[in-house]
C-alpha positions, 0 to 999 in steps of 0.5 A, spaced: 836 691 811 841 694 815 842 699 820 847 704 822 850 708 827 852 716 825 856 719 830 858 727 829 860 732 833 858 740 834 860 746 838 854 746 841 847 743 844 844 748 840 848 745 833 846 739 835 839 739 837 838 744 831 842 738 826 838 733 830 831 735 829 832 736 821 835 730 821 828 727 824 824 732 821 826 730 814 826 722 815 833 722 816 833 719 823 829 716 828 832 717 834 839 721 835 842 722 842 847 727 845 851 727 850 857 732 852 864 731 851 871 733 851 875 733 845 882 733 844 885 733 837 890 735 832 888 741 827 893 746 823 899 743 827 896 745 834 894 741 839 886 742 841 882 741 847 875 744 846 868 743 849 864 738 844 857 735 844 857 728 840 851 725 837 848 718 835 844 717 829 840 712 828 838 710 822 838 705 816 844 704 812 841 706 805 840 713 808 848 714 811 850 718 805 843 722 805 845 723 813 852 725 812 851 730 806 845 733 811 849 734 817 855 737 814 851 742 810 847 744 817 855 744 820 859 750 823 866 746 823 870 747 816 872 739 817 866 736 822 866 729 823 862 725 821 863 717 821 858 711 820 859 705 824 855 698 822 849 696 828 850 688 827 845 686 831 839 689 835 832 688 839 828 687 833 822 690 835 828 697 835 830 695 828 823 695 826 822 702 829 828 705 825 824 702 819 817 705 821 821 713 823 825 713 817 824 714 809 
């Protein structure tokens, strides 16, 4: 079984603790952290810098596509982001974890 790591950005802590726990709640998740950032991107032809909170969802690869869909029906962003990386490798009883907290 493989394991991915679903990085996403919200406005806000209250968005992202708010997509977090439905995450968790529905068996999408088992651990998903965030930390504040600064973000500087391109959008509409104009140059932005805004206050960000990033998330790091943990979770099995065949819930990616179920992960992505939830996020983005929980998100205030028009074009949120939303992007999977492989976990290559990892402390096996970790692993075992995302296994046990997810569906």
């Amino acid at each position: 079984m493989g394991y991915k790591l679903v990085y996403a950005t919200t406005n806000d802590e209250k968005e992202a603790e708010r997509i977090g726990k439905a995450l968790l709640k529905e068996g999408l998740a088992a651990c998903v952290n965030t930390c504040p950032i600064k973000s500087l991107y391109k959008w509409k032809g104009k140059v932005c810098k805004e206050n960000e909170m990033a998330m790091f969802i943990k979770t099995k690869a065949g819930l990616v596509d179920k992960v992505i869909e939830r996020v983005k029906a929980l998100h205030s962003y028009e074009v949120p982001c939303i992007v999977s990386l492989p976990i290559e490798k990892g402390y096996a009883k970790f692993l075992k974890w995302i296994d046990e907290s997810t569906i």
